[in-house]
C-alpha positions, 0 to 999 in steps of 0.5 A, a space after each residue: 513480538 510477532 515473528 516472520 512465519 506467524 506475521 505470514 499468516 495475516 498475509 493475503 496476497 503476495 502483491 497487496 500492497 502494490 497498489 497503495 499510495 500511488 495515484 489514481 482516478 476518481 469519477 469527478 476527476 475530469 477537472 483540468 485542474 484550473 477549477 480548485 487548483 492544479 495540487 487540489 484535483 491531482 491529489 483528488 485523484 489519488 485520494 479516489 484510486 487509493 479507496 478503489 485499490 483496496 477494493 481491488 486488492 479485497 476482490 483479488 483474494 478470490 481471483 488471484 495474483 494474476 487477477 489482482 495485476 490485471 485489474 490493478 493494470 487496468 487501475 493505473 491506465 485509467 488514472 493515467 487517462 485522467 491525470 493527462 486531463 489535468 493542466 498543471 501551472 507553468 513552474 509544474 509542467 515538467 515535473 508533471 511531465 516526469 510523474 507522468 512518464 513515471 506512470 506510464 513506465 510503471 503501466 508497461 513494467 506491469 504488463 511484464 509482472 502480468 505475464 510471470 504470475 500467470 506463468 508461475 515464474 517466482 523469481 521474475 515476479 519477485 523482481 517485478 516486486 522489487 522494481 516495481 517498489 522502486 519506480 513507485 518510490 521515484 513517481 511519489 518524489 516526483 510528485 512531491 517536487 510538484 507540490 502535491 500530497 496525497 499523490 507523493 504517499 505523504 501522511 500527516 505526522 498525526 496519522 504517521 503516528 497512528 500507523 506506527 502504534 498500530 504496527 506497534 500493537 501487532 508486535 506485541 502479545 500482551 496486546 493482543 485484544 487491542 490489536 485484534 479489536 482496533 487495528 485488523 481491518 473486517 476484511 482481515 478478520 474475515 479472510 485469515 480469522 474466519 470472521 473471528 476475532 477471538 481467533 485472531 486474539 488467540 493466533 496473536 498470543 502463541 505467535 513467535 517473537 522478536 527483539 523488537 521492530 523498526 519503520 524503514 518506510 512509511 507512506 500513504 494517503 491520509 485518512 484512506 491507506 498506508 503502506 508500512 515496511 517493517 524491520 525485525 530485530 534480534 539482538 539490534 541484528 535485521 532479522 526479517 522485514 514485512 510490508 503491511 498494508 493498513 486502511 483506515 477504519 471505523 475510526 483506527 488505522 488497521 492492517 489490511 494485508 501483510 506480505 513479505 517485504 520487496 527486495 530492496 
């Protein structure tokens, strides 16, 4: 099983996984929502922002952490502008009001994060990371209290267990061929395996191991993004966490980025 230094290495960006199971925008999204239901083009609008999030999340390995906020910034405004374009039935208004208020605190929260990567200040951008979990964490409930799916980070169970066995594959050397051939995404393959996957098969089999590993969270929006936070355990003690972003792939779920877990 894969231990937290040689996990690391996969990882792309210390932020990558922000931007994954939150709403968004989408190009046809200026529906009011009456059209094909209020549920239906909210979650559209997820289901567009969580696609356009991974380009983002791809694009920033060139441009940086302070790159990768900004345009993720620029992301959730543009999804706020289209979510306030929705008209939600009466029993839904005020939640609908608190998902969006929820947005707009997470949109001025990131202008903070902004600041402390450009300025390199470590400690304040680990507890943006952290805070920044915990208001995604509140606006998905919300969103799930308003009856919607894709927008609340709800995977069906069938996709929940594919993303749990491909976690499962990563922990494991002995399958290192499948997990490298059918659970890293081609941008991972290119950027931490210079486009190799024989690398990767060697990396995964002199990786360090662990006892096992533990789920504590799962969420994302089905059939486009997952966002995983993964327990280590040595002798049933926490020895570690990571939170693994994971895109769905050529038929698979795949692990796209890794990164240290948040703070809780």
């Amino acid at each position: 099983m894969i231990g937290t230094r040689k996990l690391l290495a996969l990882a792309s960006l210390p932020l990558a996984t922000l931007a994954l199971a939150a709403c968004g925008g989408s190009g046809d999204a200026e529906t009011t929502g009456e059209e094909d239901g209020f549920a239906a083009a909210a979650d559209r609008i997820c289901v567009a922002d969580a696609k356009r999030d991974i380009t983002t999340r791809h694009d920033a390995t060139t441009g940086g952490e302070t790159e990768f906020l900004r345009q993720l910034l620029r992301n959730r405004r543009q999804t706020l502008r289209r979510l306030e374009q929705l008209t939600p039935p009466d029993d839904a208004t005020a939640g609908f009001e608190r998902l969006l208020a929820a947005r707009r605190e997470i949109i001025a929260r990131l202008e903070d994060g902004i600041e402390a990567a450009a300025a390199g200040d470590t400690a304040t951008l680990d507890r943006f990371r952290a805070a920044a979990r915990r208001r995604l964490l509140a606006a998905e409930d919300t969103a799930a209290e308003i009856g919607l799916t894709a927008c609340a980070g709800t995977l069906p169970p069938s996709e929940r267990a594919e993303v749990e066995a491909a976690i499962a594959a990563s922990t494991e050397p002995a399958r290192a061929g499948e997990f490298c051939r059918d659970h890293v995404s081609e941008a991972m393959v290119a950027s931490n395996f210079g486009g190799s996957v024989a690398r990767c098969i060697d990396q995964q089999t002199q990786r360090a191991t662990t006892d096992s590993v533990a789920i504590d969270e799962l969420r994302g929006v089905a059939g486009v993004s997952a966002d995983v936070i993964v327990s280590l355990l040595a002798n049933d003690e926490r020895a570690g966490a990571y939170e693994a972003a994971l895109v769905r792939e050529g038929g698979s779920w795949r692990l796209d980025a890794v990164s240290p877990a948040p703070e809780s």
